[in-house]
KEMAR-640114 format. One record per atom (N, C-alpha, C): residue number from 1; atom name; x, y, z. Coordinates in nm, 2 decimals, padded with zeros to 4 digits. Each point is the difference from the previous one (the first is absolute). Layout:
<atoms>
ATOM   resi   name       xx       yy       zz
ATOM    NUM     CA        X        Y        Z
...
</atoms>
This chain:
<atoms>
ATOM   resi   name       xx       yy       zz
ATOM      1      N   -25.83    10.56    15.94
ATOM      1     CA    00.02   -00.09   -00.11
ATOM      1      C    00.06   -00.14    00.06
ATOM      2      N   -00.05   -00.10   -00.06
ATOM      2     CA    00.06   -00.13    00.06
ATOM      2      C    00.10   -00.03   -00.07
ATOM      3      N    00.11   -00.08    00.08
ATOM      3     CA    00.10   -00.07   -00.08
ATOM      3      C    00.01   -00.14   -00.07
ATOM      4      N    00.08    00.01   -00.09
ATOM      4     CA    00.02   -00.15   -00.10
ATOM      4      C    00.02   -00.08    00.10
ATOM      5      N   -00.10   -00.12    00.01
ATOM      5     CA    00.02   -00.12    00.02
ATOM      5      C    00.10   -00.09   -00.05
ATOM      6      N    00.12   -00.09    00.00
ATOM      6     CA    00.07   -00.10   -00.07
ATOM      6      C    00.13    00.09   -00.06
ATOM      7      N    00.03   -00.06   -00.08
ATOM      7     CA    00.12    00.02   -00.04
ATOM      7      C   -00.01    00.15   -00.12
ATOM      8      N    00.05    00.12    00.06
ATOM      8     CA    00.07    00.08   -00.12
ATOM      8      C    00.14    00.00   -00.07
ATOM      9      N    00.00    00.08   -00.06
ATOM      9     CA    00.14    00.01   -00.11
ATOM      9      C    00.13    00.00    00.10
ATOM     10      N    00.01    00.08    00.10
ATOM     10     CA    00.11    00.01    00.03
ATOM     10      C    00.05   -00.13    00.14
ATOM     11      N   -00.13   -00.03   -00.01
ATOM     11     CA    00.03   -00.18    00.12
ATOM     11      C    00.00   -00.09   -00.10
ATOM     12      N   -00.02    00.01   -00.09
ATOM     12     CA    00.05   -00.10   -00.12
ATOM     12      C    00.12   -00.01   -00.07
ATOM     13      N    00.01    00.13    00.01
ATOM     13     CA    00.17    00.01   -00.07
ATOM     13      C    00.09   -00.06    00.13
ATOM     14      N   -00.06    00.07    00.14
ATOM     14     CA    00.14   -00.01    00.09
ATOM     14      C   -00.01   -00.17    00.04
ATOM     15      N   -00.11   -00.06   -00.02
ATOM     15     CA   -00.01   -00.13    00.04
ATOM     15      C    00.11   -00.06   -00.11
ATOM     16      N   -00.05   -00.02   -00.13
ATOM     16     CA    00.09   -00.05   -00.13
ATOM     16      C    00.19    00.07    00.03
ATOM     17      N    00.00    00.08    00.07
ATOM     17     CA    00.08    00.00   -00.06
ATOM     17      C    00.10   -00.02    00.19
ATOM     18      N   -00.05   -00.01    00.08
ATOM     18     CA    00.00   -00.10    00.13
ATOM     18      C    00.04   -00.17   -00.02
ATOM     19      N   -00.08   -00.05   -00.11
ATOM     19     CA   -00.01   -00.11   -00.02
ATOM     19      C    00.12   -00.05   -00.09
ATOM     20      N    00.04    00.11   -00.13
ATOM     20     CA    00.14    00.00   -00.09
ATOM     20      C    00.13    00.00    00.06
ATOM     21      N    00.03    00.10    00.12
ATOM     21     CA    00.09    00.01    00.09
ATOM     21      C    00.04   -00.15    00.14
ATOM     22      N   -00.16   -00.05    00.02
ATOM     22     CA    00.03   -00.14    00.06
ATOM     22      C    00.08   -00.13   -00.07
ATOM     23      N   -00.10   -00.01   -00.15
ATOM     23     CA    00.06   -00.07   -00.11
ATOM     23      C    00.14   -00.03    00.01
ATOM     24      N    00.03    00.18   -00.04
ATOM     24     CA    00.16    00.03   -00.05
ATOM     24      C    00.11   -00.05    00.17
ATOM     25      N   -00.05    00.02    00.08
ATOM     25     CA    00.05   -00.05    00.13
ATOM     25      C    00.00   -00.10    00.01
ATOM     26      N   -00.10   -00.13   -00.03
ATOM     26     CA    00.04   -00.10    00.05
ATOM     26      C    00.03   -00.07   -00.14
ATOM     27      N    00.03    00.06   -00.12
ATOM     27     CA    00.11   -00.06   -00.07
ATOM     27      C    00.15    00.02    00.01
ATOM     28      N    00.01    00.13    00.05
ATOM     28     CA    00.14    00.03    00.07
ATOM     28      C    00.04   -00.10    00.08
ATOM     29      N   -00.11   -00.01    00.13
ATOM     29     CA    00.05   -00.09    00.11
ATOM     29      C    00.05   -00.14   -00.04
ATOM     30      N   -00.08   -00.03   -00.16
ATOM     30     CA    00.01   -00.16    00.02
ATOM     30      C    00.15   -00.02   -00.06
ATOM     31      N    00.10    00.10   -00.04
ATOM     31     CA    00.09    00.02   -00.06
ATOM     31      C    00.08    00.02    00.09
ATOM     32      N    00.02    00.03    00.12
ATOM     32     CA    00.08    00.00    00.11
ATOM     32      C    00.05   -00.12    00.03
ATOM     33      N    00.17   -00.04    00.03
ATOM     33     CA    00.05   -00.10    00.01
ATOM     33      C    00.04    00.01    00.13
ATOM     34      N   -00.16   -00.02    00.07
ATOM     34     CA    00.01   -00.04    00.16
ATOM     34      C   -00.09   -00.11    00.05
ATOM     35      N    00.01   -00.06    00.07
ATOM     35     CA   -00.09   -00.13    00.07
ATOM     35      C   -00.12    00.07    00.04
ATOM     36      N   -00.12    00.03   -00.03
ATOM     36     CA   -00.13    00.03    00.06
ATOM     36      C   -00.06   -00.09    00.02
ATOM     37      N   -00.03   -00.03    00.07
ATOM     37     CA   -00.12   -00.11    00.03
ATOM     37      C   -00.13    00.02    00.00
ATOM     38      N   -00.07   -00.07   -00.07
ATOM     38     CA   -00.18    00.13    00.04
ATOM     38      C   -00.07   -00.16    00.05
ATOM     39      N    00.02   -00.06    00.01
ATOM     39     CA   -00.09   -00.15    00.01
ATOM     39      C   -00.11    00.01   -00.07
ATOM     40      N   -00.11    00.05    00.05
ATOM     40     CA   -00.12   -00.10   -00.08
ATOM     40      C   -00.01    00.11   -00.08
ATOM     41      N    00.05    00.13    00.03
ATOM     41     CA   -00.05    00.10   -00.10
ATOM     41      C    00.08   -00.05   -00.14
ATOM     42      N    00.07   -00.04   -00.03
ATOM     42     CA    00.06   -00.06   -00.10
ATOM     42      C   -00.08   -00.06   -00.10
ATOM     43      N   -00.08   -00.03    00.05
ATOM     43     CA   -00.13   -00.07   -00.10
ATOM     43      C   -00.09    00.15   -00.02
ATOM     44      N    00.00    00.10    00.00
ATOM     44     CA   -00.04    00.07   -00.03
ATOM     44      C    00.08    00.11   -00.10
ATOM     45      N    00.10    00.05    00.09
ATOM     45     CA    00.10    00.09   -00.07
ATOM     45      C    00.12   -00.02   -00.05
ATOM     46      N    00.07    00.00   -00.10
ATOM     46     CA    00.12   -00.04   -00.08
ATOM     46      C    00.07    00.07    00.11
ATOM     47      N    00.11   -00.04    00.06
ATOM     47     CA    00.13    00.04    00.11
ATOM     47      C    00.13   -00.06   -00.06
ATOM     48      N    00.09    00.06    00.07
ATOM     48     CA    00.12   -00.04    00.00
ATOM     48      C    00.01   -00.16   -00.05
ATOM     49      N   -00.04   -00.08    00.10
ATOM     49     CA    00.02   -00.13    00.01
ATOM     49      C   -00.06   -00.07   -00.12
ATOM     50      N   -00.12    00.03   -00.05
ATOM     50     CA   -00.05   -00.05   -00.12
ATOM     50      C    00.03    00.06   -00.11
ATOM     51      N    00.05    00.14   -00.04
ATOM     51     CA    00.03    00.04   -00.08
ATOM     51      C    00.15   -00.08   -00.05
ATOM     52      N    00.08   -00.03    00.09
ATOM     52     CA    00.14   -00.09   -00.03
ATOM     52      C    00.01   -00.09   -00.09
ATOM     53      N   -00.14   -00.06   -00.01
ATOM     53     CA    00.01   -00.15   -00.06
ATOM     53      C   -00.09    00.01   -00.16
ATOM     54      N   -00.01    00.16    00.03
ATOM     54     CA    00.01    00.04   -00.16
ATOM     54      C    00.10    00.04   -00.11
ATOM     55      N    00.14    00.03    00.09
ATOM     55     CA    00.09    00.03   -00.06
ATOM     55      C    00.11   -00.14    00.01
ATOM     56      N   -00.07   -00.09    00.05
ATOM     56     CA    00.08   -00.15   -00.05
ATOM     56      C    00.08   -00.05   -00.11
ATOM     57      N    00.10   -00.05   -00.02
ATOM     57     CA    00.05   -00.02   -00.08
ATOM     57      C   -00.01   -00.13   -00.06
ATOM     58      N   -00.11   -00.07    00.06
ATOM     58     CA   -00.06   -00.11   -00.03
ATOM     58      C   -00.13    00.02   -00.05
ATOM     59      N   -00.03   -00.06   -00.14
ATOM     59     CA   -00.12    00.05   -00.03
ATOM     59      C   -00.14   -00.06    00.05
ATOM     60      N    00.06   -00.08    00.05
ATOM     60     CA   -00.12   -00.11    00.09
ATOM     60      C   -00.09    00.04    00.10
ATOM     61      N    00.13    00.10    00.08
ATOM     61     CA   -00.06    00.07    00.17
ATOM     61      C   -00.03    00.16   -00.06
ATOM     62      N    00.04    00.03   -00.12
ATOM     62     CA   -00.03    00.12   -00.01
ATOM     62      C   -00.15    00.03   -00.03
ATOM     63      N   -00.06    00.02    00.15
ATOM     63     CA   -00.11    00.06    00.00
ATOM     63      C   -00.08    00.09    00.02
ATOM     64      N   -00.07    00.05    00.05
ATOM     64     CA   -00.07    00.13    00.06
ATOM     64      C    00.06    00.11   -00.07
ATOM     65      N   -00.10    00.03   -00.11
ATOM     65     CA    00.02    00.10   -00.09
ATOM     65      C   -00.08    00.14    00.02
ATOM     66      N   -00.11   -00.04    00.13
ATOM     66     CA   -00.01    00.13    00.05
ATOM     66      C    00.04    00.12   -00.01
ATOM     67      N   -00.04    00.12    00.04
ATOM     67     CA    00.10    00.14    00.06
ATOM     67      C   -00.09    00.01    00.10
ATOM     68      N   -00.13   -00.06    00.04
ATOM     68     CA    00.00    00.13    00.13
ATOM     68      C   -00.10   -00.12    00.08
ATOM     69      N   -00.09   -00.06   -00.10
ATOM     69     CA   -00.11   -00.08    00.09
ATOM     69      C    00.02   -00.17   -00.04
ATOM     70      N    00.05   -00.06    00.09
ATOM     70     CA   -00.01   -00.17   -00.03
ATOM     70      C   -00.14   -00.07   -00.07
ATOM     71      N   -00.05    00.10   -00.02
ATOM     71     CA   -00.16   -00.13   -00.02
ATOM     71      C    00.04   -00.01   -00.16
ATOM     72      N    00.02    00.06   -00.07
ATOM     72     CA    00.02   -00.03   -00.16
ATOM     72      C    00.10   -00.13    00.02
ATOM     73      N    00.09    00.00    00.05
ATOM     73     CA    00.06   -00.13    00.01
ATOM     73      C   -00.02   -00.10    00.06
ATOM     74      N   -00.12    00.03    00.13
ATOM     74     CA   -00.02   -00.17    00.02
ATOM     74      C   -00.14   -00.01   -00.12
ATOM     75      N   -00.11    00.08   -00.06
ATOM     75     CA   -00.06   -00.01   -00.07
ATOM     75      C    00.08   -00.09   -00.15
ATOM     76      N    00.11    00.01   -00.06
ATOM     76     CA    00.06   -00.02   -00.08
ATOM     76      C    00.08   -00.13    00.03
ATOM     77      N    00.02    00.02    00.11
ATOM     77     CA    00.10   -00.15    00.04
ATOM     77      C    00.17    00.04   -00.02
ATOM     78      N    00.04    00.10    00.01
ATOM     78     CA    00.10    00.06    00.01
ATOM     78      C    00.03    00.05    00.13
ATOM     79      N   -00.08   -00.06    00.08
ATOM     79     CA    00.05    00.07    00.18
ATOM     79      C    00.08   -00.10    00.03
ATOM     80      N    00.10    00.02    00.13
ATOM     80     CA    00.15   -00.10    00.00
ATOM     80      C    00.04    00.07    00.14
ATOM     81      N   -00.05   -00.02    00.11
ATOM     81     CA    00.02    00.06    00.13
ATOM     81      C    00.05   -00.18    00.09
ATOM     82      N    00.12    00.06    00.08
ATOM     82     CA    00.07   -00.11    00.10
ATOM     82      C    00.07    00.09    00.06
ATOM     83      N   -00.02    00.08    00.10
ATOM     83     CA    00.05    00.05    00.14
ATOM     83      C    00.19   -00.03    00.03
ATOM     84      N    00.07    00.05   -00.05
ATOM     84     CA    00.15    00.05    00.01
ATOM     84      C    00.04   -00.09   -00.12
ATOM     85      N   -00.07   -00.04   -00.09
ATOM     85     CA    00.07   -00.08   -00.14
ATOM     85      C    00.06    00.13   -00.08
ATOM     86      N    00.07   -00.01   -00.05
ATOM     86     CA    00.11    00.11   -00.12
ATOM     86      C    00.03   -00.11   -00.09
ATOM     87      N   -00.02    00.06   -00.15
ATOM     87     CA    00.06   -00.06   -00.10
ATOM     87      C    00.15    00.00    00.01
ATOM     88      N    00.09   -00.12   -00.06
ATOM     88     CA    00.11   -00.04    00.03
ATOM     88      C    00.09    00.13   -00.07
ATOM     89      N   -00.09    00.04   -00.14
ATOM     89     CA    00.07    00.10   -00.07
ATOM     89      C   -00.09    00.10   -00.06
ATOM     90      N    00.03    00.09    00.02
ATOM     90     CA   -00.09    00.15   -00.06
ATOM     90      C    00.07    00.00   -00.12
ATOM     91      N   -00.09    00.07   -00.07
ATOM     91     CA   -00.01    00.01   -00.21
ATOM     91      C    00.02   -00.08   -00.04
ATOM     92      N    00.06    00.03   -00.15
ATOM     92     CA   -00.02   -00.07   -00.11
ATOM     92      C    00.08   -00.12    00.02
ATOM     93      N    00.00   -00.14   -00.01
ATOM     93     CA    00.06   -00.09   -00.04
ATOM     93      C    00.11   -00.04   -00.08
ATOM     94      N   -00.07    00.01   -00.13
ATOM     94     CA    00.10    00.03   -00.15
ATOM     94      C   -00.10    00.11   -00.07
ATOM     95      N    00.14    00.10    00.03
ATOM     95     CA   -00.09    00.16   -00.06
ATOM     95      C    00.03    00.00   -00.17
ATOM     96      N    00.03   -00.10   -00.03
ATOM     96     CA    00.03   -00.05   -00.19
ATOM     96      C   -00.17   -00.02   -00.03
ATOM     97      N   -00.09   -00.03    00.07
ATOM     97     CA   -00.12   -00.03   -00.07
ATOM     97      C   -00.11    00.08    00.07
ATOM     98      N    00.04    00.12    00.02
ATOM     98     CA   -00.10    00.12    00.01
ATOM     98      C    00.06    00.09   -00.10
ATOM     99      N   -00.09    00.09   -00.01
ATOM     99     CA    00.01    00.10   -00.07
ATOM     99      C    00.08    00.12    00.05
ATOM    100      N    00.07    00.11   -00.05
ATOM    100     CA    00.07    00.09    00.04
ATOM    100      C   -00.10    00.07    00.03
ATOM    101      N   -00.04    00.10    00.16
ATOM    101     CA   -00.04    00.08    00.02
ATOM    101      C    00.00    00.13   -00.07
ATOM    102      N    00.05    00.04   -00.11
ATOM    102     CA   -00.03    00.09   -00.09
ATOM    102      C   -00.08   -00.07   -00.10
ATOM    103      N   -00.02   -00.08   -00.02
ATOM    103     CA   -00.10   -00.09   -00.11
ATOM    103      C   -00.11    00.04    00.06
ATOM    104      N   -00.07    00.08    00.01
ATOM    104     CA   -00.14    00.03    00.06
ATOM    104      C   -00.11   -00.13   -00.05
ATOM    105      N   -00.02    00.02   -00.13
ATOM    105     CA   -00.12   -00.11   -00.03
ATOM    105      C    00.02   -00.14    00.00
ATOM    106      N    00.16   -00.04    00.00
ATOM    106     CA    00.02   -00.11    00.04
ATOM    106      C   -00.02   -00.07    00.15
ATOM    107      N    00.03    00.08    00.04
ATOM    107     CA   -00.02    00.02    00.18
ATOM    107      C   -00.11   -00.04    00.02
ATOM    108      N   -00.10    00.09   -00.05
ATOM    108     CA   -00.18   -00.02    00.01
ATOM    108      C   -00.05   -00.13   -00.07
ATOM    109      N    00.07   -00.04   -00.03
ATOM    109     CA   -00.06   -00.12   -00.11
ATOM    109      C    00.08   -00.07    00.09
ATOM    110      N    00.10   -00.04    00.09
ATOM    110     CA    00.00   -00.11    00.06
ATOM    110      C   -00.04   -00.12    00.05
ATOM    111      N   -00.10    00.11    00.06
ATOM    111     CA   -00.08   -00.07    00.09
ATOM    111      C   -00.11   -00.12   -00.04
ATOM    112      N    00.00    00.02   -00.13
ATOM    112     CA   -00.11   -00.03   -00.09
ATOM    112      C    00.09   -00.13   -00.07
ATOM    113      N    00.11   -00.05    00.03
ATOM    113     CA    00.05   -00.13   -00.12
ATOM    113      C    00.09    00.12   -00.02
ATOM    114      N    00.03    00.11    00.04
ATOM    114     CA    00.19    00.02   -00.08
ATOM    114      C    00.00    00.04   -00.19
ATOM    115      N    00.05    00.09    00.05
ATOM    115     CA    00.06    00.09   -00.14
ATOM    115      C    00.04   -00.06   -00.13
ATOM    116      N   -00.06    00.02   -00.09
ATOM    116     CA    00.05   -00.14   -00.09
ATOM    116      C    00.17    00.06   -00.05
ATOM    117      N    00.05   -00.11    00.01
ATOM    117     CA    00.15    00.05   -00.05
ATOM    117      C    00.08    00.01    00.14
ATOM    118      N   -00.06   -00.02    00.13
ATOM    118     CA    00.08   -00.06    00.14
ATOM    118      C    00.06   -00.12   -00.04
ATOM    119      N   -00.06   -00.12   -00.05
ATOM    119     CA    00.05   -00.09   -00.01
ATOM    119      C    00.11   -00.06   -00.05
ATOM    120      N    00.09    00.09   -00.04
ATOM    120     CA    00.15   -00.01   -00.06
ATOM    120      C    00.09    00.07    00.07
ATOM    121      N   -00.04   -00.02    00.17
ATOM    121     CA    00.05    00.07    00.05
ATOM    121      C    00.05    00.13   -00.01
ATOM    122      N   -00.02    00.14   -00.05
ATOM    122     CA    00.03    00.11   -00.05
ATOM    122      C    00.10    00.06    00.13
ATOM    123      N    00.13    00.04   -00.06
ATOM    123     CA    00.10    00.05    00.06
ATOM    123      C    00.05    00.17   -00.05
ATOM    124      N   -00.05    00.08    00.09
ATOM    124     CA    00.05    00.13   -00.05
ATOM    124      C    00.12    00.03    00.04
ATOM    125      N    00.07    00.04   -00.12
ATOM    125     CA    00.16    00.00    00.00
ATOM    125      C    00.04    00.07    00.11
ATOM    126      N   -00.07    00.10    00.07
ATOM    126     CA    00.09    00.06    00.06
ATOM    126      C   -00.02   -00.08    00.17
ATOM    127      N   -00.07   -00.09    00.04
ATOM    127     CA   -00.01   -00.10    00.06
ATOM    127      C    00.11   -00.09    00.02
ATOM    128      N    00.06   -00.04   -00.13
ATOM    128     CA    00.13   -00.05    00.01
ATOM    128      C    00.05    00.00    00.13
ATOM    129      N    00.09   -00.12    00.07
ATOM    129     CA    00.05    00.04    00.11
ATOM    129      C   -00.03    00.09    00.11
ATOM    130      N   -00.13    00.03   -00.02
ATOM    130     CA   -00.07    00.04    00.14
ATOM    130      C   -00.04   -00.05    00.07
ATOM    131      N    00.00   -00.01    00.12
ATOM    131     CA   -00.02   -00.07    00.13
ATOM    131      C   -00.16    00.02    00.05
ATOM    132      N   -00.05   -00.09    00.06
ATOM    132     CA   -00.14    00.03    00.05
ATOM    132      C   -00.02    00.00    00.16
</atoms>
């Protein structure tokens, strides 16, 4: 009896789920707060170094919204790569004009023009005198 040519069930699952596990790795890595350098691979793969200047606290450099492959972001015009640059400050800015991370659909709607009812600055009391 001859064998299947091409791809069966179980080299498709182990491939998919080979490829889920790389994903999930090189979103971990880009979350590591160490200096990696990849040079030109950098224009390919979200790293350390580009991932940084997504968590900017400036909303200008905050770019590269990637998780795993750069080309959505230079396709988009959101890629922002300069070899040892770091934003001056990580996170939020003024965390008064985001939404509370338990606000799920406010959160989701940010991105889009912002939660209607942000704009009065919303302060949850138990915020009060919390430090960021």
């Amino acid at each position: 009896m001859r064998e299947p040519r091409g791809f069966t069930f179980p080299s498709l699952i182990t491939g998919i789920t080979s490829a889920m596990l790389l994903i999930d790795l090189a979103g971990l890595v880009s979350h590591f707060n160490v200096d990696l350098r990849m040079g030109f691979l950098a224009y390919v793969f979200i790293g350390t170094e580009t991932h940084r200047m997504h968590h900017s606290a400036d909303t200008i450099s905050s770019k590269n919204f990637g998780n795993t492959l750069a080309l959505w972001d230079i396709v988009f015009g959101t890629f922002q790569y300069a070899s040892g640059q770091r934003p001056e400050r990580i996170g939020i800015a003024d965390p008064e004009t985001h939404p509370r991370s338990e606000d799920l659909f406010r959160v989701l709607a940010f991105p889009f023009g912002g939660p209607p009812g942000l704009a009065e600055k919303e302060v949850h009391p138990l915020d009060e005198g919390a430090s960021v």
